[in-house]
C-alpha positions, 0 to 999 in steps of 0.5 A: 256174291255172285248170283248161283252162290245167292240162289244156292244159299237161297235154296238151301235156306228154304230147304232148312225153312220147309224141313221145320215148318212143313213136313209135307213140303220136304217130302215132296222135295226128296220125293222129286229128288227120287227121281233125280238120285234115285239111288241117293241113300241121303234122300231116304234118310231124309224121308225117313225122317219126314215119316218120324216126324209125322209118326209113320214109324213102318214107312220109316224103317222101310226107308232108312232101311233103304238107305242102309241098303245103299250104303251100309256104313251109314251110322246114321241111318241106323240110329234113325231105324233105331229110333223108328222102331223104338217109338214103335215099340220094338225095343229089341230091334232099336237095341241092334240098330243102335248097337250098329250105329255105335260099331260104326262110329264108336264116339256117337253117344247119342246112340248109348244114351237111347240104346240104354232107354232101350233096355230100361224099358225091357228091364235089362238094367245092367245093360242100361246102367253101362251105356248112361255110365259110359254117356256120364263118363264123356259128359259129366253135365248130362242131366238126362243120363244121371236121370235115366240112370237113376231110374234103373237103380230105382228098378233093380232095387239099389236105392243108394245109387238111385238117391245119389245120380237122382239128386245130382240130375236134380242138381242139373236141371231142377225139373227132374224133380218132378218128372220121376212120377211119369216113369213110373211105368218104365218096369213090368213091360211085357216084351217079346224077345227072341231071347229075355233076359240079361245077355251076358248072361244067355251068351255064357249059358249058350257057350257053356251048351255048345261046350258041353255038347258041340254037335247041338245045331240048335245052341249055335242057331239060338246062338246066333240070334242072340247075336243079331239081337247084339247088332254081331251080324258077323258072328251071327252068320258064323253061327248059323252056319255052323248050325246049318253044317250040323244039321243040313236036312233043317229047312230054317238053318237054310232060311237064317243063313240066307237070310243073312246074306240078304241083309248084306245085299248079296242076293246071288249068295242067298237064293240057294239057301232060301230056295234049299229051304222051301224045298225042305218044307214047302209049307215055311213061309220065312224064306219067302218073306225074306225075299219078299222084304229084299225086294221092298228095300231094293224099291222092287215092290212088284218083285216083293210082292209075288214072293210074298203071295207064296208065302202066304200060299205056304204058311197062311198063318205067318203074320210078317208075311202080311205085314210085309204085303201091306208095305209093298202094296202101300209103295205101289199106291195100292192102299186098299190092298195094303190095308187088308194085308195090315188087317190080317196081320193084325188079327194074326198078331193082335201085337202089331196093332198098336204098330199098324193102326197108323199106318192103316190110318195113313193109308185110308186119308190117301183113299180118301184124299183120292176119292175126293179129287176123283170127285172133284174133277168130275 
């Protein structure tokens, strides 16, 4: 073996070492490597990662997010902001990512089996029950899944079924036996969806509106999130721009169609309809925001920063217009100011504590952490 082959082995060897042993250590190797192949979409996955791992789930969607930026076609960057969000709470969110992650890569049955955890936990059994059955279906030893099935059998009251995929995940693997009592929990979540509810279900009642009267700009706007819920982007913009066509003088069509063209990085396309928005009702924060969180994703967190500061100007009580800040902010190294803006949000929002708690708390250890090097060199 000649020596670059040992080094290289050597290096990837350390590489798998630091990434199970010490988080810390590997973010400080995709951070250099930042500087290296900055626009790299591997190496914000990889610190995405990292910050799942140390249970900074707003750093992580903020880089997987990066990374989706720079290549879109990243299935699995979108299951990993999938999973951020869903450890954080945000069930609906997780469900759309997931739902991408699938349309990228059909066969990825880990993304079914979480997307069906996803819509346990909002009770949307049905939904849940399809995506364990398709998991069961491609793999019939998958303990976990007649498990989680089971559970959703249990909570829409079909106790034949529940029985029957109960005593065969027991068959599986025996400790289910004595975990069920620690899901008690999984019904009666509270949850904050654009739409609630069983999706079949709201597209046939929206279709049925548009049918019924096709000249209602609102249906194909509601429409249309419900579709961005179901990770249809496409069809989604396709709504809002109907909706925006049936009612042009309407500052938030504008905003949801700029919006979108965001997400697809096309800036250029976006600014006129975001702009149209403000112009519209220049106290509407949401335009602003979504500006705001394009830059944060491009790594133009300076950028970001001065739109978000007119929003707030605009729509003072707009909760994401802070929790956005706090991002930018915290990307600059400016955890104080990051801090105030999470707070705010917070007291907007009393939601979103349970999210950013942590991140309030990240970011007071690095004040603290550089105050006490401050010292220390004095």
């Amino acid at each position: 073996m000649r020596k670059f082959e040992k080094i290289i082995i050597a290096a990837l060897i350390g590489l798998f070492v630091v990434t199970f042993a010490y988080p810390f250590y590997t973010r400080q190797i995709y951070t250099a490597l930042l500087k290296v192949v900055p626009d790299a979409p591997w190496v914000y996955r990889g610190l995405g990662n990292c910050d799942l791992r140390q249970s900074d789930y707003s750093a992580a969607v903020t880089n997987f997010s990066r990374a989706i930026y720079l290549n879109p076609g990243d299935y699995r960057a979108y299951f990993k902001r999938g999973s951020a969000y869903s450890s954080s709470g945000n069930y609906n969110a997780a469900i759309a990512d997931y739902t991408r992650a699938i349309a990228r890569k059909n066969s990825f049955w880990l993304a079914y089996h979480n997307r069906g955890v996803a819509y346990n936990q909002l009770e949307l059994y049905p939904e849940a029950i399809a995506d364990f059955t398709a998991v069961i279906e491609k793999n019939p030893g998958s303990g976990i899944d007649y498990y989680y099935r089971a559970l959703s059998y249990r909570d829409t009251g079909d106790i034949d079924n529940f029985n029957r995929d109960f005593n065969k995940a027991v068959s599986l693997n025996p400790r289910y036996k004595y975990e069920l009592s620690g899901h008690a929990g999984l019904a009666g979540k509270t949850v904050d969806l654009v739409i609630k509810g069983n999706f079949d279900t709201q597209l046939k009642e929206y279709n049925r509106l548009i049918e019924k009267d096709p000249s209602n700009a609102e249906s194909y706007n509601t429409r249309g999130k419900l579709w961005l819920v179901l990770g249809q982007d496409d069809r989604a913009l396709e709504d809002f721009q109907i909706a925006l066509k049936l009612g042009p003088s309407v500052a938030k069509y504008h905003n949801n169609v700029g919006g979108q063209y965001l997400n697809r990085g096309d800036i250029d396309k976006a600014m006129p309809y975001l702009l149209k928005a403000m112009e519209l009702d220049p106290r509407f924060g949401a335009p602003h925001c979504n500006i705001g969180r394009y830059f944060i994703l491009a790594g133009l967190s300076q950028k970001a920063i001065e739109w978000l500061e007119k929003g707030k100007l605009a729509e003072p009580a707009r909760s994401e217009l802070y929790w956005n800040a706090g991002i930018a902010y915290r990307d600059l190294d400016n955890y104080e100011e990051a801090i105030r803006n999470w707070v705010k949000c917070m007291e907007l929002d009393p939601r979103t504590g349970i999210q950013l708690q942590s991140q309030i708390n990240e970011a007071q250890r690095k004040i603290n952490l550089n105050r006490s090097s401050q010292h220390k060199g004095k």
